[in-house]
C-alpha positions, 0 to 999 in steps of 0.5 A: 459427472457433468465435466462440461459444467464443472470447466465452465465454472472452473474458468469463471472462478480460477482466477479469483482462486488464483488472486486469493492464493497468491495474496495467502501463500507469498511463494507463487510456485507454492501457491501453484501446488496449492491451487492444483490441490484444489482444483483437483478437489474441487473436480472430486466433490462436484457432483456433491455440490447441490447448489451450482450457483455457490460454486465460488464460495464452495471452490474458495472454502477448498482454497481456504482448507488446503492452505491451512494444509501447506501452513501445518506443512510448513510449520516452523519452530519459534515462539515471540516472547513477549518481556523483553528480550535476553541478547540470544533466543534460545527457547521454541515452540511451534505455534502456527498462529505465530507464523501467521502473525509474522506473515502480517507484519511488515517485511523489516519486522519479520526479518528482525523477528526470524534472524534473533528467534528462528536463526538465533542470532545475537543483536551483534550478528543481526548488525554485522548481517545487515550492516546496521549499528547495534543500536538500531537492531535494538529499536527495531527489535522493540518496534518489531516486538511491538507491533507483533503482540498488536497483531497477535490474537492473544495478546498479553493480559490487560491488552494493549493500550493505545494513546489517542492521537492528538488531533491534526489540521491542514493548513488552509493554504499550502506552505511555501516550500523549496526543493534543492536537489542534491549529488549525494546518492540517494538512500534506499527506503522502505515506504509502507505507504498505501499507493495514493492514500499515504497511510500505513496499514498498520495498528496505531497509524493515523493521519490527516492528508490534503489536495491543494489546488495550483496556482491559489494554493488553497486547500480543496479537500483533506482526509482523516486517515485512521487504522482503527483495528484488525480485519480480514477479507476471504481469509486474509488478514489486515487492518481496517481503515477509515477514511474520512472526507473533511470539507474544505471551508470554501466550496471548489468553483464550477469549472475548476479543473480540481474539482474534478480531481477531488470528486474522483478521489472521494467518488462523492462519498463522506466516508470510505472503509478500506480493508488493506495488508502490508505482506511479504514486501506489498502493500495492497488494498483488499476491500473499499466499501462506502454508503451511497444513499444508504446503500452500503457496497463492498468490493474486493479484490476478486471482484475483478475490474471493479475493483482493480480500476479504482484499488488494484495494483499490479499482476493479481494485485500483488500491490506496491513493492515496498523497499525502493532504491534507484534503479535506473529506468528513469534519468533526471535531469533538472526539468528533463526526464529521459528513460531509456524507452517508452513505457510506464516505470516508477523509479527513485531519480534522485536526492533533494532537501525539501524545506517547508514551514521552517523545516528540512526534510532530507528526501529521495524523489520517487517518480511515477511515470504513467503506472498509475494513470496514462498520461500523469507523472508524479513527484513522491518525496519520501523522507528517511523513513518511507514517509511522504513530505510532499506529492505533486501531480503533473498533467501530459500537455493533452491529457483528457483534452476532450474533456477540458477543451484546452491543453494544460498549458493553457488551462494553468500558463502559470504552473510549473513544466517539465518534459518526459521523453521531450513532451510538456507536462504541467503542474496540477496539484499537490498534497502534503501530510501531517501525522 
């Protein structure tokens, strides 16, 4: 057997394995097992192999089997009934199709679904377990019901119908707003959101989100974000989502400093396909596909760098935890930020009440410094239940300064500032949502 040939593929290919198996099997010791099997498969069927230049496919389809084989393995009894359900489960049966599907669902969903089903648990121990009123169990048991029979691949006769959402516009300027920070402890959230594109990959999920330029406030690009059904990359199961560009009604000036931001956001596209997944406690993007001059391309997340720079997050992009609370990695103080040493953290800094077009949002902000790009700071104020009412970017002074040709504070002397660590950053832009 050529060993030699057989190593140099391996190490071409393993960490495309590695990304596939981690995204599939949420247990990263159980994913190691199950990449060692099939390694040690693949090393056993080499010489049958005829076509070399298949090696990645023929390796992931090795993958593909011995995961079907840890599922089998690790089968739980349980069965989602699809009436509405007694006080206490207390009928089972096994049905790997119905782990899987509890594996796409969002990790509030599954705790609810496994504690009242698996655990058998009465809704008045699920409240006294997670210290939350009954009441709530209830909704959320019918919430996390709802969602799993969009997500099963048998759902009930007549499927399921879904009532159009109504359409949404952006205003063409953007809202007068306060934000009044508060003393009250900030809550913990659960944010589904997809890092930077705001929507939910969930069935049913649809929104419009804007960029407004500062100081003019004007709208300079908004997008129609909208799930539009189930959907699966090398295996993995998600919902596709179309995102599509709407123009602004006025073309952005050459030589504002936005227009580079927006043409970033929408790589000069019309329309972008995304194919994404919320699992056991991430969201993650794992495909984007557009169409430049009728050429359609896909990346995903084995396709390394490609992909990574433009749509990854974190280690083999196990994507953006969902459940936040503050932590304490960033210290805020009106316009200072302090963190206790250099580096990129995101952290919840505190509670504020944002008021905007007649309404108050009770809000934490989640501030992101300098994971999504070197050099920026982000203001996420996410209401009570993960969603975001307001976005804001600011610029470290020389962010790109040989781009630009003059620090921020002079390009907007007008903007908002604050400091991180003691050096200025500016206000650049902001994007609010409609759902």
């Amino acid at each position: 057997m050529p060993v030699d040939e057989f190593e140099a593929l391996l190490a071409s290919g393993i960490t495309a394995v590695e990304r596939w198996l981690n995204a599939r099997i949420g247990n990263r010791a159980d994913a190691e097992d199950v990449l060692q099997e099939t390694c040690l498969a693949a090393y056993q069927g080499f010489a049958g192999l005829k076509d070399k230049k298949s090696f990645l496919p023929w390796i992931l389809g090795i993958a593909r089997r011995k995961c079907a084989d840890w599922y089998r393995a690790h089968a739980k009894d349980q069965t989602i009934l699809m009436g509405d359900p007694p006080d206490r489960a207390e009928s089972f049966s096994e049905d790997s199709l119905v782990e899987e599907t509890l594996l796409s669902l969002p990790e509030k969903d599954r705790t609810m679904l496994r504690l009242f089903y698996q655990e058998r648990m009465s809704q008045r121990e699920i409240s006294d377990r997670l210290h939350i009123p009954e009441g709530t169990v209830k909704s959320r048991m019918n919430a996390a019901r709802t969602r799993f029979r969009a997500a099963y691949p048998y759902p009930p006769k007549g499927g399921i119908i879904m009532e159009r959402a109504k359409k949404l516009s952006l205003p063409e300027f953007l809202p007068d707003y306060t934000i009044d920070w508060k003393e009250e402890p900030p809550f913990t959230v659960m944010c589904e959101e997809l890092s930077g594109w705001f929507v939910v990959p969930h069935l049913g999920e649809k929104l419009v989100w804007g960029m407004y330029d500062l100081p003019s406030r004007k709208l300079d690009v908004s997008y129609e974000m909208t799930v539009i059904g189930p959907a699966s990359v090398h295996g993995l199961d998600g919902v596709a989502i179309r995102a599509t560009v709407l123009p602004p009604q006025t073309l952005i000036a050459a030589g504002q400093p936005i227009k580079d931001a927006v043409e970033a956001s929408t790589g000069g596209q019309e329309e972008w396909t995304f194919i994404a997944q919320e699992k056991d406690g991430f969201t993650r993007f794992l495909s984007a596909e557009h169409v430049e001059e009728g050429v359609r391309t896909l990346t995903t997340f084995l396709d390394g760098k490609d992909f990574m720079d433009n749509w990854g997050f974190g280690e083999d992009n196990c994507g953006t935890p969902v459940n936040r609370r503050m932590e304490g990695k960033i210290m805020r103080r009106g316009t200072a930020v302090t963190t206790a040493s250099e580096g990129a953290y995101m952290d919840i800094v505190g509670r504020c009440d944002v008021k905007m077009s007649g309404k108050v949002y009770d809000t934490v902000c989640l501030m992101d410094l300098g994971l999504y790009e070197e050099g920026m700071v982000s203001e996420q104020y996410l209401d009570q239940d993960g969603r975001t009412v307001l976005w804001r970017r600011f610029n470290q002074d020389d962010w790109d300064i040989d781009r630009y040709g003059r620090r921020w504070s002079e390009l907007l002397p007008d903007n908002e500032r604050i400091t991180v660590n003691g050096k200025l950053y500016v206000h650049w832009y902001d994007c609010i949502c409609l759902r």
